[in-house]
Backbone as a ProteinNet text record, in pm:
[ID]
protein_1_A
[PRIMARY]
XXXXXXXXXXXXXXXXXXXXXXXXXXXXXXXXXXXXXXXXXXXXXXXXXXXXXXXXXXXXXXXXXXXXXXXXXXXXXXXXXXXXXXXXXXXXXXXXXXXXXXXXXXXXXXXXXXXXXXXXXXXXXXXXXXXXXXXXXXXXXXX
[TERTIARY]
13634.8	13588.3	13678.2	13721.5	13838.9	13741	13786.5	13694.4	13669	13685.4	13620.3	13479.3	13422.5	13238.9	13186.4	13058.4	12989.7	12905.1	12972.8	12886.8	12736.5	12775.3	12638.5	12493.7	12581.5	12489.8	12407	12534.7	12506.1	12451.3	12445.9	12363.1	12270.8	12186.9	12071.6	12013.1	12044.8	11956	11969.9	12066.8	12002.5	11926.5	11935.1	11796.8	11671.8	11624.2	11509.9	11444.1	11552.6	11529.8	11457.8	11563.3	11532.9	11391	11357.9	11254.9	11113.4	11121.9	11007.3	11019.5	11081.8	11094.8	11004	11106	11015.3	10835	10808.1	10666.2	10577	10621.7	10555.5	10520.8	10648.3	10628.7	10556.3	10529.4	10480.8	10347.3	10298.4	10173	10158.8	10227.7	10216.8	10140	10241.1	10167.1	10047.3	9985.4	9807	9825.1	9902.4	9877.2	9957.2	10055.4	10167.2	10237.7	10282.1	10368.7	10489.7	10604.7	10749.7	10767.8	10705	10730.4	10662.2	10558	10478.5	10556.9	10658.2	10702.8	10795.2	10859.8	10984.8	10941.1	10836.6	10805.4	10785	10692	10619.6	10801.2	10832.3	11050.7	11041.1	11079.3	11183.2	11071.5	10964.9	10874.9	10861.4	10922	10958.8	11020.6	11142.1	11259.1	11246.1	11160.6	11133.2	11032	10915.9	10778.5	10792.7	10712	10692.8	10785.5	10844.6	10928.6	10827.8	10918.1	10855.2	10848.2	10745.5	10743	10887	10919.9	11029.9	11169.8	11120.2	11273	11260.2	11064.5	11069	11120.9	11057.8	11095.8	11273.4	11359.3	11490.2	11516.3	11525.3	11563.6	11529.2	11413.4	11356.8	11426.2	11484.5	11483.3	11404.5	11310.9	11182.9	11161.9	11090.6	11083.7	10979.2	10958.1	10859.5	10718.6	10674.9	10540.9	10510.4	10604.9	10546.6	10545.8	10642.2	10628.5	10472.4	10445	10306.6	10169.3	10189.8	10095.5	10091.2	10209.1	10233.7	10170.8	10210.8	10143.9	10029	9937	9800.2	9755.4	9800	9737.1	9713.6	9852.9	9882	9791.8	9787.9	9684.4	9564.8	9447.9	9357.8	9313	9498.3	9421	9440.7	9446.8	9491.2	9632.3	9759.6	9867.8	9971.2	9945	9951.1	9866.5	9934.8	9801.6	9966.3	9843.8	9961.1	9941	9986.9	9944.1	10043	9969.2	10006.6	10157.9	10267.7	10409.9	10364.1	10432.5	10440.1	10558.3	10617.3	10733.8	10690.7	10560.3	10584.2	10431.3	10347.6	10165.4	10165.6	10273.2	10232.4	10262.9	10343.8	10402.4	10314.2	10347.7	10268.9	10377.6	10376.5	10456.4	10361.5	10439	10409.4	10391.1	10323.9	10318.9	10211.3	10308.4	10221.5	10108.2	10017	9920.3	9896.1	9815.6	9868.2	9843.4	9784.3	9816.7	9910.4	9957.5	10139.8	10214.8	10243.5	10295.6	10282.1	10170.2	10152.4	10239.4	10240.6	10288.2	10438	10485.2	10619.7	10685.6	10580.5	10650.9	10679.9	10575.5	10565.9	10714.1	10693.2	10813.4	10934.5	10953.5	11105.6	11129.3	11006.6	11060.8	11100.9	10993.8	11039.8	11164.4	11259.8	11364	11469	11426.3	11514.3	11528.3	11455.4	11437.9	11533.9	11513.3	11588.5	11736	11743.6	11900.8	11972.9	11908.6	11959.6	11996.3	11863.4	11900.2	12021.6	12028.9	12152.2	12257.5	12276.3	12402.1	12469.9	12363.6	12392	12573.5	12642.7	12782.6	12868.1	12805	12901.7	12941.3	13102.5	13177.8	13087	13137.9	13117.5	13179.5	13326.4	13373	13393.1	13309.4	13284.4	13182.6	13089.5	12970.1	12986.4	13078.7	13141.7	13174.2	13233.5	13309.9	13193.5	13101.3	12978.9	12895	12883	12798.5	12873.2	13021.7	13102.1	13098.1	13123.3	13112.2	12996.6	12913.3	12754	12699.6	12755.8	12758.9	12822	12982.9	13044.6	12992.8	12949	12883.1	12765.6	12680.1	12545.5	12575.1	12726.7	12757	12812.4	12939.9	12947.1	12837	12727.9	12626.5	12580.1	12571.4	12426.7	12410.6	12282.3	12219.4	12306.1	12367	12456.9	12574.6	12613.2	12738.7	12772.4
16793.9	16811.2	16912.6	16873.1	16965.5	17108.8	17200.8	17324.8	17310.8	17183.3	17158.8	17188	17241.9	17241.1	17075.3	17112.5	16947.5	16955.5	16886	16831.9	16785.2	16667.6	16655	16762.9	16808.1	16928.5	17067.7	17074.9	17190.8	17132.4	16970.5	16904.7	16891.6	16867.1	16843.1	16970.8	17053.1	17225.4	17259.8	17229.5	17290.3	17170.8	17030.3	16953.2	17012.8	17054.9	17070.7	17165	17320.6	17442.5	17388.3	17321.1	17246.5	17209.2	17119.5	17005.9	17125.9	17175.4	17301	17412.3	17483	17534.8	17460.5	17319.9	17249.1	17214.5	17220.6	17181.3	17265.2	17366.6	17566.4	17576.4	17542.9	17566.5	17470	17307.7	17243.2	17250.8	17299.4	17350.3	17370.7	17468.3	17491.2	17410.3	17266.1	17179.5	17083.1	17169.6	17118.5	16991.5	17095.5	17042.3	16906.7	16862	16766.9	16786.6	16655.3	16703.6	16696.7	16665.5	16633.5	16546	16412.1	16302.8	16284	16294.8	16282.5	16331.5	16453.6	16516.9	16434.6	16381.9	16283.8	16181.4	16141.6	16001.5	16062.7	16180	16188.9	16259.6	16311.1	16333.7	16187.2	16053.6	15982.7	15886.9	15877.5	15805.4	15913.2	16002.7	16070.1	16062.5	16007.5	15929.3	15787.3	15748	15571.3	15526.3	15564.2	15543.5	15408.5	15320.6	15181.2	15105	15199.2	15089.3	15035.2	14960.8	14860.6	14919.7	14925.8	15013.3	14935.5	14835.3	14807.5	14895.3	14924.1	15055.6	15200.4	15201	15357.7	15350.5	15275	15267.5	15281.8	15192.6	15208.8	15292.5	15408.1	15489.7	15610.4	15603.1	15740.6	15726.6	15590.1	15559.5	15560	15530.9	15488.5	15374.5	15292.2	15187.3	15126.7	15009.2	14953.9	14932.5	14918.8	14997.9	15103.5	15226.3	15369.3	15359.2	15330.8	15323.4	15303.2	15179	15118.4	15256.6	15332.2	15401.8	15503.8	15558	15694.2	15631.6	15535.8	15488.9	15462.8	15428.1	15420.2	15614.2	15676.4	15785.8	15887.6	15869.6	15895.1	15821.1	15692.3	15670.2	15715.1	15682.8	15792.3	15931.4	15969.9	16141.8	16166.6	16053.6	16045.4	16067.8	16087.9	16108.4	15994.8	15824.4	15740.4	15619.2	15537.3	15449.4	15285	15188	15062.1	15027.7	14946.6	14893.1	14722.7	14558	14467.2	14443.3	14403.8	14351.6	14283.1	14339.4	14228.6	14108.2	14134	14009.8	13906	13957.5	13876	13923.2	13776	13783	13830.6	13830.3	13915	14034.7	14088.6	14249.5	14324.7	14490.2	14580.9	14734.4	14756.2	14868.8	14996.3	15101.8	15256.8	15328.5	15420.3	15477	15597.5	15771.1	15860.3	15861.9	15967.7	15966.4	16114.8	16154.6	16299.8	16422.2	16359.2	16459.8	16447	16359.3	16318.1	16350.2	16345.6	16420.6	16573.5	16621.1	16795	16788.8	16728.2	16792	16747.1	16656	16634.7	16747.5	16810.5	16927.1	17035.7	17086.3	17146.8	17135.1	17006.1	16946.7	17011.1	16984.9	17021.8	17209	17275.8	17374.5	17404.1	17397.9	17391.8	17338.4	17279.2	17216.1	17263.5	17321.7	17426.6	17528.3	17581.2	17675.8	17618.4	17577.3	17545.4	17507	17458.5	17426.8	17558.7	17655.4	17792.4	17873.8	17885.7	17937.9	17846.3	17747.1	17657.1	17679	17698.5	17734.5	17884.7	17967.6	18078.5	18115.1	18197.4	18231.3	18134.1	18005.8	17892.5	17899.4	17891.8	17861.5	17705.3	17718.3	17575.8	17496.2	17505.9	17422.4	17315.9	17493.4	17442.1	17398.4	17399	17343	17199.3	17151.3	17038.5	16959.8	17032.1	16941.3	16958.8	16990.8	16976	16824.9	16813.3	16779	16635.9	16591.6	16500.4	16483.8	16549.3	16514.5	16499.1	16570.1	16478.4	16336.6	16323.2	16141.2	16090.1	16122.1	16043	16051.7	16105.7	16085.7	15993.4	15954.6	15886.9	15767.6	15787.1	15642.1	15532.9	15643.2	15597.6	15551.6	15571.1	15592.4	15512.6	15405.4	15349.9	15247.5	15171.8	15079	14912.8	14952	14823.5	14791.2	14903.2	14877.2	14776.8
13171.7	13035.9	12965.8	12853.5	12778.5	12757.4	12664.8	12588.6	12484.3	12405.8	12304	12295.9	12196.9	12230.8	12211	12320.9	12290.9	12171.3	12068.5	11967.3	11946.1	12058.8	12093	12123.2	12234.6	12276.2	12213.4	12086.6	11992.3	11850.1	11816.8	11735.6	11771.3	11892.8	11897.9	11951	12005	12021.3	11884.4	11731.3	11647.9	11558.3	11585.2	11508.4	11593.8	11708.9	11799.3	11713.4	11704.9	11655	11518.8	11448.6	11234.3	11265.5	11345.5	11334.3	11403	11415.8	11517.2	11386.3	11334.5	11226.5	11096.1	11078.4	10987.5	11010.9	11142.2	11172	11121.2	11191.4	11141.3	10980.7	10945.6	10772.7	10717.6	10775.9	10724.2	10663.3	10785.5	10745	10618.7	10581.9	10410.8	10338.6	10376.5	10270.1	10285.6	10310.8	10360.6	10466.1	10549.1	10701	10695.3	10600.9	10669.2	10755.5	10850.9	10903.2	10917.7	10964.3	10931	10876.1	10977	10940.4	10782.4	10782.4	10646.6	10541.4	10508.2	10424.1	10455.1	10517.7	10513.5	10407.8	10438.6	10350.1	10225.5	10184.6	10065.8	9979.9	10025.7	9988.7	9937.8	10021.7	9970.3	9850.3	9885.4	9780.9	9634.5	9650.5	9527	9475.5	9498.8	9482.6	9450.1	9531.1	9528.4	9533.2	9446	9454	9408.7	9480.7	9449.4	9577.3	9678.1	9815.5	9830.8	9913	10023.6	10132	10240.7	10356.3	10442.6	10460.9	10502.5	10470.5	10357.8	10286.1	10350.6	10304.9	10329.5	10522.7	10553.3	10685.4	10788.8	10655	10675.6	10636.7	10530.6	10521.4	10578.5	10685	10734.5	10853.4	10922	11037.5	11150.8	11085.6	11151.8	11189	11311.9	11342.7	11222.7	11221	11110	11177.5	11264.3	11355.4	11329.3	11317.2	11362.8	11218.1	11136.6	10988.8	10942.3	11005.4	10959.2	10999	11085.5	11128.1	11074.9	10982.5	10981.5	10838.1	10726.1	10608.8	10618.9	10739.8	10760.9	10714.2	10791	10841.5	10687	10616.6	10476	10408	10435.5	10322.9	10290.1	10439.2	10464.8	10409.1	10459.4	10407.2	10279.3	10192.1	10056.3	9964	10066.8	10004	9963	9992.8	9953.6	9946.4	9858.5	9826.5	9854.7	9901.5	9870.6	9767.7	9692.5	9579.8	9621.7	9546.6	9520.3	9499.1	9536.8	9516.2	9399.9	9303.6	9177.7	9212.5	9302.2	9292.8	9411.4	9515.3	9640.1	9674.5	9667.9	9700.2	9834.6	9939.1	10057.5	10084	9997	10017.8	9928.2	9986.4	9943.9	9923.8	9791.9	9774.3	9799.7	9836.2	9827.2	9748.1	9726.4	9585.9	9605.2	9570.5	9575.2	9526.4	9593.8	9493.4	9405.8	9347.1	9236.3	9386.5	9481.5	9620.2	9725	9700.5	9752.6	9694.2	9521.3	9440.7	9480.6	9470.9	9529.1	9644.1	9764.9	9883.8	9881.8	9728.3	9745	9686	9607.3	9564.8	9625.8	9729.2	9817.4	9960.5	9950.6	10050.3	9971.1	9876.4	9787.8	9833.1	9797.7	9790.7	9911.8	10058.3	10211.9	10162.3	10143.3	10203.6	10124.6	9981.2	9938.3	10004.2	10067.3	10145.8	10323.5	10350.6	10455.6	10411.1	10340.1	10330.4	10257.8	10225.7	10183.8	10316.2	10394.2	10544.9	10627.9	10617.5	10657.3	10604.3	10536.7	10416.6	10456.7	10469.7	10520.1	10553.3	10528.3	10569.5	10513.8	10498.6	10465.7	10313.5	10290.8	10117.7	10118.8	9970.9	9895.3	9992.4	10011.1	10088.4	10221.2	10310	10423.6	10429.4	10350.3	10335.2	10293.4	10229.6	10168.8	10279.7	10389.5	10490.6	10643	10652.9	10761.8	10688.4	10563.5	10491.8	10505.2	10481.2	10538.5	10652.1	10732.5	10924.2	10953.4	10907.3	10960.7	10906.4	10750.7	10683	10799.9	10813	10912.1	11068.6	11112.5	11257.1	11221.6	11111.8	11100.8	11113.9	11008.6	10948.4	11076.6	11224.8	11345.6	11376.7	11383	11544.1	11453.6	11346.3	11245.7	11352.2	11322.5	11422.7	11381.2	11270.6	11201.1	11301.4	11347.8	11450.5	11546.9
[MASK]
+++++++++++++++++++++++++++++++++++++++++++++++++++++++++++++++++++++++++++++++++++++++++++++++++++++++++++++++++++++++++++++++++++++++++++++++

């Protein structure tokens, strides 16, 4: 093995550290949890997916997808609503307490990507932010 550091090795002890960090704080937002703030993030962005989207874009399987949108719905932070384009689909869509915890989510994650940033220029921050696109974009399940 050369002395290069393992990438691998030092990417995933600091997603473990991110994702255990993120749990703690989650709390915050009346007891979501990662995954949940993942979804109630991108349906803030894209209120009205298709769980098939929210699902591709979380990289989530479309099962666990389906359970984690059960569990949300329940505790009231999304609702499905009717596909206007297709009588068997069902879009996503916050609700004004998914909205709350997306806001909540924003600031956590302003907050984390400030502590991440930490020491780092614009620049080098520019070029982690590139090498981690390009490692996703290697490893995608499209390959």
């Amino acid at each position: 093995m050369s002395d290069q550091p393992v990438f691998y090795t030092l990417l995933k002890a600091a997603q473990k550290r991110v994702e255990r960090w993120i749990e703690a704080e989650a709390e915050q937002i009346e007891g979501v949890t990662a995954a949940q703030a993942g979804l109630v993030l991108y349906l803030g962005k894209h209120d009205g997916a298709a769980i098939g989207d929210a699902a591709e874009a979380l990289d989530v399987a479309p099962s666990a997808m389906t359970g984690l949108v059960d569990r949300m719905t329940r505790a009231g932070y999304v609702e499905r609503r009717p596909d206007p384009t297709d009588g068997r689909g069902q879009r996503l869509h916050l609700t004004d307490q998914g909205w709350a915890a997306r806001n909540k989510a924003v600031a956590l994650l302003d907050d984390l990507n400030q502590r991440m940033g930490e020491g780092l220029s614009a620049e080098d921050a520019d070029v982690v932010a590139r090498w981690l696109d390009a490692v996703a974009a290697k490893f995608s399940r499209e390959d």
